[in-house]
Each structure stands twice: as structure tokens, then as C-alpha cells.
C-alpha positions in Angstrom: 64.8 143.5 147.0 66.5 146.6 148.4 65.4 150.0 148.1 64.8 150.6 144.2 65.0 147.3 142.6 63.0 144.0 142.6 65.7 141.2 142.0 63.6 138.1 140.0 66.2 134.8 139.8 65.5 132.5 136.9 68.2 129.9 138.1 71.0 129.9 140.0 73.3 131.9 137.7 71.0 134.1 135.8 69.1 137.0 137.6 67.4 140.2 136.6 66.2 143.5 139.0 63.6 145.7 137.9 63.4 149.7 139.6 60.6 150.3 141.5 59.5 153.2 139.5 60.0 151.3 136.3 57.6 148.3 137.2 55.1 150.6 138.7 55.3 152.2 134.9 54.9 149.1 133.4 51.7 148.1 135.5 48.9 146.2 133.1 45.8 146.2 135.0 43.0 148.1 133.4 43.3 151.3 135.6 46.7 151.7 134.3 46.6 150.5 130.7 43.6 150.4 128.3 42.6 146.5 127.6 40.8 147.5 124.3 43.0 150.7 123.0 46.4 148.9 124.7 47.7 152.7 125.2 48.6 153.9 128.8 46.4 155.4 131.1 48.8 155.5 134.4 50.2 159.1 134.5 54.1 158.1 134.8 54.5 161.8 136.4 52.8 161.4 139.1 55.0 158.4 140.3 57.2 159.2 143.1 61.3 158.8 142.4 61.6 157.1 145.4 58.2 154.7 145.3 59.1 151.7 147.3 56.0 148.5 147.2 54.5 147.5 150.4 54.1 143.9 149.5 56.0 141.8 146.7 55.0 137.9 146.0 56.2 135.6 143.7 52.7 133.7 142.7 52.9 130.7 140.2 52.3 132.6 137.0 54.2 136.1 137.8 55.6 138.4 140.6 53.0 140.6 142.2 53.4 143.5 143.6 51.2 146.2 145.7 52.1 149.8 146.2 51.6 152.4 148.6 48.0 155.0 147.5 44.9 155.6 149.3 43.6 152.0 148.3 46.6 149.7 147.7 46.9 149.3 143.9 48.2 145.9 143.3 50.1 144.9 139.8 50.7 141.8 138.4 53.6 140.6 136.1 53.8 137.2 134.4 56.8 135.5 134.4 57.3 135.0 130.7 57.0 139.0 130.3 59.5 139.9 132.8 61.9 137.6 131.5 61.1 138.9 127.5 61.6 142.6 128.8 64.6 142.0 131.8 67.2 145.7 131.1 69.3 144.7 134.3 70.8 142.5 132.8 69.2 142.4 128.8 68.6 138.1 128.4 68.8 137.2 125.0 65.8 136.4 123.9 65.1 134.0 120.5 64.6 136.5 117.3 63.9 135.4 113.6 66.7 134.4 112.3 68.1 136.5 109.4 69.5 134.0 107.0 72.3 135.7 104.3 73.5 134.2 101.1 75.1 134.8 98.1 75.2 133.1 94.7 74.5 129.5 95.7 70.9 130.5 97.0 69.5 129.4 93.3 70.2 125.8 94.3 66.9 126.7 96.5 65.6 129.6 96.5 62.8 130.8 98.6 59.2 130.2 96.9 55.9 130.7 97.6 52.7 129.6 95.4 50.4 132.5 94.5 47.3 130.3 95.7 49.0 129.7 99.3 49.5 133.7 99.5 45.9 134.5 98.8 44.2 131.9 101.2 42.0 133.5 103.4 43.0 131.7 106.5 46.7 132.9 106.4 49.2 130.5 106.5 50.6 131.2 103.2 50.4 134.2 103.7 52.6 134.2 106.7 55.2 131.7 105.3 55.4 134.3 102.4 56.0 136.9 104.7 58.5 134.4 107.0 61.0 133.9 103.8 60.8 138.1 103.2 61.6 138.5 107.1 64.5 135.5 106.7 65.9 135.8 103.2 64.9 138.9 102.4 63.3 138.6 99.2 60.5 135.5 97.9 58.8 134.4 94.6 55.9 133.9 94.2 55.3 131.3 91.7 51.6 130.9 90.0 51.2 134.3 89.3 48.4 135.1 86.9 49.8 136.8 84.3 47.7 140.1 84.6 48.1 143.8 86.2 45.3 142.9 88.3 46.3 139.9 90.2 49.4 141.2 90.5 48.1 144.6 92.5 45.9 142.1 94.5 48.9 140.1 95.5 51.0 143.1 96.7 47.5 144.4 99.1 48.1 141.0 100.7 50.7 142.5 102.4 49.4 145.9 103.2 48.5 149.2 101.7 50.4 150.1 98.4 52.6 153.1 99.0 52.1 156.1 95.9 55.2 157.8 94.7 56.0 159.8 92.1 55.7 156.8 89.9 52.5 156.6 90.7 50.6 153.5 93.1 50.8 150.3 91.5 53.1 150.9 88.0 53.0 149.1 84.8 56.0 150.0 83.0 58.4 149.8 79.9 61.1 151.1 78.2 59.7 154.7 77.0 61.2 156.9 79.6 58.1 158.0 80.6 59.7 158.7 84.1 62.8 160.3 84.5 64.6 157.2 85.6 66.9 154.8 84.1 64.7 151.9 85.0 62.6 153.3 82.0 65.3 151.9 79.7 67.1 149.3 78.1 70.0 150.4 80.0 71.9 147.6 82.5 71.2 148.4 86.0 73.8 147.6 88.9 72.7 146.5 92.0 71.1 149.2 94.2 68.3 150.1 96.8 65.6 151.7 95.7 64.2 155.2 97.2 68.1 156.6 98.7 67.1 159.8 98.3 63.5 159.2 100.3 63.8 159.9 104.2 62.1 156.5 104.5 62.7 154.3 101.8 60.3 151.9 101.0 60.5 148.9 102.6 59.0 146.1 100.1 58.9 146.2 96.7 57.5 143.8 94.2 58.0 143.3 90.8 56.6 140.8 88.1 57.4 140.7 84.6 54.2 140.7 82.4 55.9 140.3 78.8 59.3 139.8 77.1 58.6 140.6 73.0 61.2 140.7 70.3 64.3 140.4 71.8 66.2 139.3 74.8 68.7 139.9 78.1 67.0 141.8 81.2 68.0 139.2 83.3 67.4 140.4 87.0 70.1 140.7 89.6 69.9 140.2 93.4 72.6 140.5 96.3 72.1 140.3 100.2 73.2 143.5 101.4 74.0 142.3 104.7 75.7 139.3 103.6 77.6 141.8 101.7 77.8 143.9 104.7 79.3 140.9 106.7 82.0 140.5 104.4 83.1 144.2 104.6 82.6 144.0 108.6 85.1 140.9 108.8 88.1 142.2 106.7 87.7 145.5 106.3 86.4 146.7 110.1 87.7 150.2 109.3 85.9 150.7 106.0 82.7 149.1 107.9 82.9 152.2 109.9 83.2 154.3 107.3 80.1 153.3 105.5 77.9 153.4 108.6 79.0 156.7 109.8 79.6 159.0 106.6 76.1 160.1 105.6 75.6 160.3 101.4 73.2 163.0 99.6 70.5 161.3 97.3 68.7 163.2 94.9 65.4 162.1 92.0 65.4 165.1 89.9 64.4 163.5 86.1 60.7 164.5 86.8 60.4 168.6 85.7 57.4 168.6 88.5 59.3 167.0 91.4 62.6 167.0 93.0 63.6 165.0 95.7 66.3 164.9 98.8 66.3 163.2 101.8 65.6 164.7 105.4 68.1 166.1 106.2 69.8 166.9 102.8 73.1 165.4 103.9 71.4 161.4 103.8 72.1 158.7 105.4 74.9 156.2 105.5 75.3 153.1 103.7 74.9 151.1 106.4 72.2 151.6 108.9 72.1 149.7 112.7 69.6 149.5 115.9 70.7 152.2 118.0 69.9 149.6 121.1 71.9 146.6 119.8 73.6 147.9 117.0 72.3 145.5 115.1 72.7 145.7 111.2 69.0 147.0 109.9 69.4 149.0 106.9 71.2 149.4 103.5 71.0 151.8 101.4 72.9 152.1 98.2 72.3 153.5 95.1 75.7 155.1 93.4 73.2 156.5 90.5 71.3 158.7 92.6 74.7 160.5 94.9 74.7 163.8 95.1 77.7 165.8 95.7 79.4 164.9 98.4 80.5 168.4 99.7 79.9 167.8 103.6 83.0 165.4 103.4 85.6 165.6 105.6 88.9 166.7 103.9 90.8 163.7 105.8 88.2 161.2 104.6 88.0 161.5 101.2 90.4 158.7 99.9 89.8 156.9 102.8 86.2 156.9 101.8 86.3 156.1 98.5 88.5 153.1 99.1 85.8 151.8 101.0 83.2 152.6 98.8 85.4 150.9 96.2 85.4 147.5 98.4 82.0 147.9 99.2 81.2 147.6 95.4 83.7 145.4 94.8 81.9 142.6 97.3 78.8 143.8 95.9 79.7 142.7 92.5 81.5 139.8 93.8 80.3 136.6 91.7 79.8 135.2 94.8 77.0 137.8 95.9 75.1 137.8 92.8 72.1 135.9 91.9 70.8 136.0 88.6 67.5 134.8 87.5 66.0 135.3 84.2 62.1 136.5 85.5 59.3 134.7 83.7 55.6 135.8 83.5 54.1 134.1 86.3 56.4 134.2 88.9 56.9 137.6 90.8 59.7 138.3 93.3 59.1 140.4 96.6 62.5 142.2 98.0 63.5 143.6 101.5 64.2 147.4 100.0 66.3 148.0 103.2 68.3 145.1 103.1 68.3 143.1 99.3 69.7 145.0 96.4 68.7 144.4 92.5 69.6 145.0 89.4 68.9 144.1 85.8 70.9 143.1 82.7 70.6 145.5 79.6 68.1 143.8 77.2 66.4 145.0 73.6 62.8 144.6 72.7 59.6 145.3 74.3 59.5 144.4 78.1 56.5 144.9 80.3 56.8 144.6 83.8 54.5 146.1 86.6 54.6 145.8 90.8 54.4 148.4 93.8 56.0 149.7 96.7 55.0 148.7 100.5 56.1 150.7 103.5 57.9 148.6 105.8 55.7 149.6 107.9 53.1 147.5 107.1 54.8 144.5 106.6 56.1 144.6 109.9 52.6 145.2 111.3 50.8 142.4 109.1 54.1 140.2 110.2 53.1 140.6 113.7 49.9 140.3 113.8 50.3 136.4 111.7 52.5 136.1 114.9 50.4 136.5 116.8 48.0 134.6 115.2 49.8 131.5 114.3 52.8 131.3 116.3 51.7 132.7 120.0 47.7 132.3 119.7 47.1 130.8 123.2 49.6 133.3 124.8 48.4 136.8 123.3 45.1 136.6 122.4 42.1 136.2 125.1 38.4 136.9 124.6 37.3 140.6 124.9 34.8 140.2 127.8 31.9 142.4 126.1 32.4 141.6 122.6 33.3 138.5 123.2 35.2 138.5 120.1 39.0 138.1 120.5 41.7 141.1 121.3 45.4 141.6 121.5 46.4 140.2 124.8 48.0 143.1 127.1 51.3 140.8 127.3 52.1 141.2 123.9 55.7 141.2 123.4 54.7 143.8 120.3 54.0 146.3 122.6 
């Protein structure tokens, strides 16, 4: 320990230190941090910049630490928590692994039964939402061929998010939204939502009915297996497409027109300003606008690596095509799986929803909780009695 920092040593190579001010901003005890709400209650501005503790101990479960007020307030920091949060120097902690394909994924694709996801105890639930969080997209086998289960198969999840579509949709090819997927027409592979300022995050889809004719095959690619390919031998173009923000527009409605916060977009590629980690794709050539905010100097520069960036997408070793059946849906990562469709002819029914990714990260978390870390995070709620979010959380 020296004057601002609390060194911790996990062996003898790896060590972390921790500011004084920062753990005392961290502390967990129920004057500082509401067990029920899990909000702060410790008033960070009233911390002095130079708070040095009068006491530190390492204890068998966790470092604790007492500071200098009228009555000594004395925190408490397990182990396990320190470690999963350590800044000075960040330790790599064990994430879910994103796993990214291309083409050969129909040898085994991802599947789910319906009757699995809508057990009340959960665990198909979460191994449906495991394979979203993996592999970016699931079916859902089993389905029963009705509007209605369908609906009650996307709430699983979380809420269903209205557009201007409408909540849960039952479509065909009428046009009766200004959109080409209210067509026959062949659609390449895209995200949905570009011109949203948050795109949605899931999106489900199940085809009801296939009458009097044929084609409409769907089309899937891994955007960040597609990304990948463009990192590793095009670096430059890479850049490109995660720095040059693209203008999205939905303007086939008379009653609605629709741009993205701010109007310039977003880029193609989106990534954790922390890590820098790859988090979000969004592509949908369709719905550009005019690129006028464009740098002179970039403009052949950029659409060369738009151009490679389709090229890979359209790769036959990035698509997946699967003829849909009634009965089996398919689930997709909006922010990171693209899809398409082949043109077809005759009547097609299809129906599905949108679901913030929002929620799925929150209904993710909590199965986590629930079925991967239940002895660690969740303890019984001394008045209730009934069971509450541990304080420890590595959610929060």
C-alpha cells in the first residue's frame, strides 16, 4: 500500500492496486449501497481526493478496509469481486465466447425445441438464449404453426418492440408497407433498422405458409465472421468501415419518415469503446442515403472497401441458405447476423417481431444468474425472505 493505492497480489507474477478513493466509491455495505434497490447511496462528492484508510486486512474471503469518519466505517471486498473488476492492471476475465461461421454451419446448426423454450423453469429458455448470445441466430424447431404461438414465443424473451410496422407483424407480398420485404423481390443480406438510432436487437421470423409457387429461400451471414475476414486482409478498409458514418433513411410510409440520431449514421462496423471489441454491424445498402458528408479524399477509397465488404459478404463461403418451413422459426442477432431472402412467386405468409437488445441482454443475465452463478449472487432478502440479486453481482 502507499499513499493512494491498495496493491492485492493473486500470485507471484500477477498483481492489481486499487485508489483509495475508488474503493471507498465502490464500498457495498448497506449505508453505502441499497441491498434491495442495488443503486448507490454513498455521496461520491463528499469523498476526500486524498482519503487514505486507517486499517487494511486481508481476511479469508476479501480485503477489508476501514476509513477515517467520526465512527470508523469499515468496507468489505471479496476476493472474487476485486479480481472480476481489477483496472490497474485489467485481468482478463472468461466471457461467452462468440462463435463465427460461415456456410458449413448447416452441417449443425443451432436448434432449440419450441417445448424446451416455453418451460417454466428456464433451462430451455436459457440454452435458447446461450446459442443467440454464441452464434447469433437459433431455430426453434416445433413451432405451432399459428400467429399466436409464435407472438408467445418471441414474449419469452422480453417485451415486443412496436415500429412502424406495427408490434408483432403478419405479412405478405401486398406492399402494404413501403418496404421491399413486402415483395416477391430477392433481398441481399442486410441488418435490419440502419436508419433507427438503436436498431433492434432480436428479430424473429417464422414462415406460416408457402401456396402456389416456390423460391424465398432465406439467407444468413455472420457479420463478424465477415468482419474478421475484412480485419485480416484488408486492415485499412476495416478502418474505413468503422469510422466513416453512413446516412439511413425509411421513407415508403406517406405518414412517417425516418433518419438516425444524428442524420449522418453510424458506421458499418461498430466496437466497445473500452476494449474495442467488435459489437455491432449495421448494413443495409437499400436504405443509404446520400453520402454528402464524405470526405473528398475518401471517396474511392471508401467504396473500394465497401466493395470488398460486399464481396465477403456474398462470399459462398458466408452464406447459409435454408429453405424455412412452417414450424420452425429462426431468432437473429440484428446487430451482428445479416439475412436475406431469395425472390420467390406465390402466396407467402410469414409473421415474427422485433426485441430490443435490451431485453435480451437483461433476461440473458438474469438466467445467469439463475443457472450459472446461483450460490454466488443470490442470498435470501432478510425481511422477505424471498431471494434478491446479490450486491456482488458482476452485472452491476
Amino acid at each position: 500500500m502507499d499513499d493512494k493505492r491498495v496493491a492485492v497480489g493473486w500470485d507471484t507474477r500477477t498483481w492489481s492496486r486499487f485508489h483509495h478513493i475508488w474503493l471507498r466509491d465502490h464500498c457495498r455495505c448497506s449505508e453505502c449501497f441499497h441491498p434491495t434497490t442495488k443503486q448507490r447511496l454513498v455521496n461520491t462528492f463528499e469523498i476526500p481526493p486524498d482519503l487514505q484508510p486507517l486499517h487494511v486486512e486481508s481476511k479469508v474471503d476479501g480485503l477489508q478496509v476501514t476509513w477515517p469518519s467520526t465512527t470508523p466505517h469499515v468496507s468489505f471486498y471479496p476476493w472474487s469481486w476485486l479480481r472480476r473488476n481489477s483496472y490497474d492492471p485489467p485481468i482478463q476475465n472468461t466471457e461467452t465466447e462468440k462463435i463465427l461461421w460461415g456456410s458449413k454451419i448447416e452441417q449443425s446448426p443451432p436448434t432449440v425445441k419450441f417445448e424446451e423454450v416455453m418451460t417454466e423453469e428456464g433451462p430451455g429458455l436459457f440454452k435458447w438464449l446461450q446459442n443467440i448470445d454464441k452464434f447469433g441466430f437459433c431455430f426453434v424447431s416445433d413451432v405451432p404453426v399459428t400467429p399466436e404461438a409464435t407472438e408467445k414465443l418471441a414474449e419469452r424473451v422480453g417485451f415486443i418492440r412496436e415500429t412502424q410496422y406495427g408490434k408483432f407483424w403478419e405479412f405478405t407480398s401486398d406492399l402494404s408497407k413501403g418496404d421491399t420485404a413486402y415483395t416477391t423481390l430477392a433481398l441481399g443480406a442486410h441488418t435490419d433498422n440502419t436508419y433507427f438510432t438503436d436498431p433492434c436487437g432480436l428479430q424473429l421470423f417464422h414462415l406460416l405458409s408457402h401456396t402456389d409457387g416456390t423460391g424465398g429461400a432465406t439467407l444468413l451471414v455472420d457479420g463478424f465472421y465477415v468482419a474478421s475476414l475484412v480485419k485480416e486482409l484488408h486492415p485499412e478498409m476495416y478502418d474505413l468501415l468503422s469510422r466513416v458514418p453512413i446516412p439511413a433513411h425509411a421513407a415508403g410510409e406517406h405518414e412517417s419518415l425516418y433518419r438516425p440520431s444524428p442524420p449522418s449514421g453510424y458506421p458499418v462496423l461498430g466496437h466497445d469503446l473500452v476494449t474495442g471489441e467488435l459489437t455491432q454491424v449495421r448494413w443495409n445498402n437499400d436504405d443509404r442515403s446520400v453520402m454528402r458528408k464524405l470526405e473528398a479524399g475518401l471517396v474511392e477509397d471508401w467504396y473500394n472497401a465497401i466493395r470488398t465488404w460486399h464481396s465477403c459478404l456474398t462470399s459462398p463461403d458466408s452464406e447459409y441458405w435454408i429453405q424455412l418451413t412452417p414450424g420452425t422459426a429462426v431468432i437473429i442477432n440484428n446487430h451482428r447476423v445479416l439475412h436475406g431472402r431469395s425472390a420467390f412467386n406465390g402466396k407467402r405468409r410469414m409473421c415474427g417481431a422485433y426485441i430490443g437488445m435490451d431485453e435480451f441482454q437483461s433476461k440473458l443475465a438474469v438466467l445467469s444468474e439463475k443457472f450459472v452463478h446461483n450460490i454466488d449472487l443470490r442470498v435470501p432478502e432478510e425481511k422477505t425472505h424471498q431471494p434478491t440479486r446479490s450486491v456482488w453481482s458482476p452485472y452491476l
